[in-house]
FIMAR-633685 format. One record per residue (C-alpha): x, y, z; residue in three letters. Coordinates in steps of 0.5 Angstrom, whole numbers, plus 500, padded with zeros to 3 digits. Layout:
FIMAR-633685
XYZALA;...
END
This chain:
FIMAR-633685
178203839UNK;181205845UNK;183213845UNK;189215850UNK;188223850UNK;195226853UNK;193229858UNK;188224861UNK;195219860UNK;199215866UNK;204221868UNK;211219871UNK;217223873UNK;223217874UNK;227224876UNK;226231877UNK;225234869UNK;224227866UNK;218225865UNK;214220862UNK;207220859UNK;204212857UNK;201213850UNK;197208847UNK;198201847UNK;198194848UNK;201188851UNK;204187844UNK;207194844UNK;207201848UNK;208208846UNK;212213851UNK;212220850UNK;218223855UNK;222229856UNK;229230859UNK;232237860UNK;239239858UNK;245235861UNK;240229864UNK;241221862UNK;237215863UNK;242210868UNK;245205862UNK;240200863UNK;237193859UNK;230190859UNK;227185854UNK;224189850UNK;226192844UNK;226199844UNK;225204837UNK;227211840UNK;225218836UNK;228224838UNK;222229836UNK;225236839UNK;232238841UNK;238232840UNK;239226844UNK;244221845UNK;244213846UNK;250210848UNK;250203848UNK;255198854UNK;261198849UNK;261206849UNK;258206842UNK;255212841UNK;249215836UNK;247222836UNK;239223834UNK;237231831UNK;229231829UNK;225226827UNK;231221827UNK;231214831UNK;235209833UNK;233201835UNK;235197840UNK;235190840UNK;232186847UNK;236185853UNK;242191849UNK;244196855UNK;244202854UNK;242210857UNK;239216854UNK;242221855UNK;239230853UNK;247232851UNK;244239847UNK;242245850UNK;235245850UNK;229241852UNK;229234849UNK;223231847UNK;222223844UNK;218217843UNK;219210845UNK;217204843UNK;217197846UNK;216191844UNK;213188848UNK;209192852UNK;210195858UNK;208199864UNK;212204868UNK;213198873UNK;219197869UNK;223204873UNK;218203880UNK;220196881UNK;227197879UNK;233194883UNK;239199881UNK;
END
């Protein structure tokens, strides 16, 4: 067993208000807690992983390349398959907080090495 407590987990902030928190997890898989504060989006983006986003408080956005748009409340989630750009976007008027998970893992590598 290999316990990660939340405040002892790896912490980024990608941007000023959104953070990320790398939970549990594996090379197989990873778990990432994050926050957005209202208005905030992710840049459309894409990656290998397969990604299952769940919002769990306040209302996020996934938008996919093609403009096809899908609003999550509490508890809700959406799957995005391998290599699907995307961007999250906070587009209520409260804190946003999620889960996402990644298939296979990954590390915060992904953002602090990325090329726009």
């Amino acid at each position: 067993m290999k316990p990660v407590p939340f405040d002892d987990a790896d912490a980024y902030e990608p941007e000023e208000g959104w953070q990320r928190v790398s939970l549990a997890g594996s090379d197989q898989f990873s778990f990432e807690w994050f926050e957005k504060p209202p208005g905030h989006s992710s840049p459309m983006h894409h990656h290998e992983n397969e990604q299952v986003c769940v919002c769990l408080q306040g209302e996020l956005t996934v938008v996919t390349e093609d403009e096809e748009s899908l609003t999550l409340g509490r508890y809700d989630s959406a799957l995005l398959e391998s290599d699907e750009p995307h961007k999250v976007e906070n587009t209520g008027d409260e804190r946003a907080v999620g889960l996402d998970v990644f298939a296979p893992g990954r590390s915060f590598d992904y953002w602090t090495d990325r090329e726009d």
